[in-house]
C-alpha positions in Angstrom: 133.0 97.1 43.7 137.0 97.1 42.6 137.8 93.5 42.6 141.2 92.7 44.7 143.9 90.4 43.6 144.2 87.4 45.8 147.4 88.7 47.6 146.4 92.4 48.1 145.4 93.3 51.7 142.3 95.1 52.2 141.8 98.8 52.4 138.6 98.2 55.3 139.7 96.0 58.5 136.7 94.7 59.1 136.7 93.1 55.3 137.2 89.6 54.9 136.9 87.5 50.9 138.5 84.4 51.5 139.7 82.2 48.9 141.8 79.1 47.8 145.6 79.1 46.0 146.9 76.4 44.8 151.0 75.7 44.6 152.0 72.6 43.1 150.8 69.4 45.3 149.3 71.9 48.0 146.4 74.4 48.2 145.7 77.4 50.7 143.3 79.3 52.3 143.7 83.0 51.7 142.1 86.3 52.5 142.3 89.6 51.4 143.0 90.9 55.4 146.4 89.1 54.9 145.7 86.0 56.5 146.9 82.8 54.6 146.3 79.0 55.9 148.6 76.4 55.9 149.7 74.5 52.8 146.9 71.6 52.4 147.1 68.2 50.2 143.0 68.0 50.9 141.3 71.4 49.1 138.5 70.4 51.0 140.5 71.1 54.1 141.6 74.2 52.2 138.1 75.4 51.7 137.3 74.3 55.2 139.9 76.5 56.6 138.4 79.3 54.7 135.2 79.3 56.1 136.3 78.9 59.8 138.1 82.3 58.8 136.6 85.2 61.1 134.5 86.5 58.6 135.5 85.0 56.0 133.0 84.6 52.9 134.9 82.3 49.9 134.3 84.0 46.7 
C-alpha cells in the first residue's frame, strides 16, 4: 500500500488514517479524508480527537 502524505486527501471516501501534526506550542488531529482538529496544547487531547474520528485508525 502507497503511503499518503499527512495533508493529501484520500482517493477511497470511506478511508480514514488519522494522525497528529504538531505546529509550534499546538498539535492537531489530522486525517487523510481532509478532516483536521482544532489546535491542541494537550497531544493527548490531540490523539484523543483522533480516535473519536469516524473511522479513524491513528497510524
Amino acid at each position: 500500500m502507497q503511503q499518503k502524505d499527512v495533508g493529501e486527501r484520500s482517493t477511497r471516501p470511506d478511508e480514514h488514517h488519522t494522525s497528529t501534526t504538531e505546529k509550534g506550542a499546538f498539535c492537531s488531529a489530522v486525517c487523510t479524508c481532509g478532516w483536521r482538529g482544532p489546535a491542541r496544547r494537550a497531544r493527548s487531547q490531540a490523539r484523543r480527537d483522533a480516535a473519536d474520528h469516524p473511522g479513524g485508525r491513528e497510524t
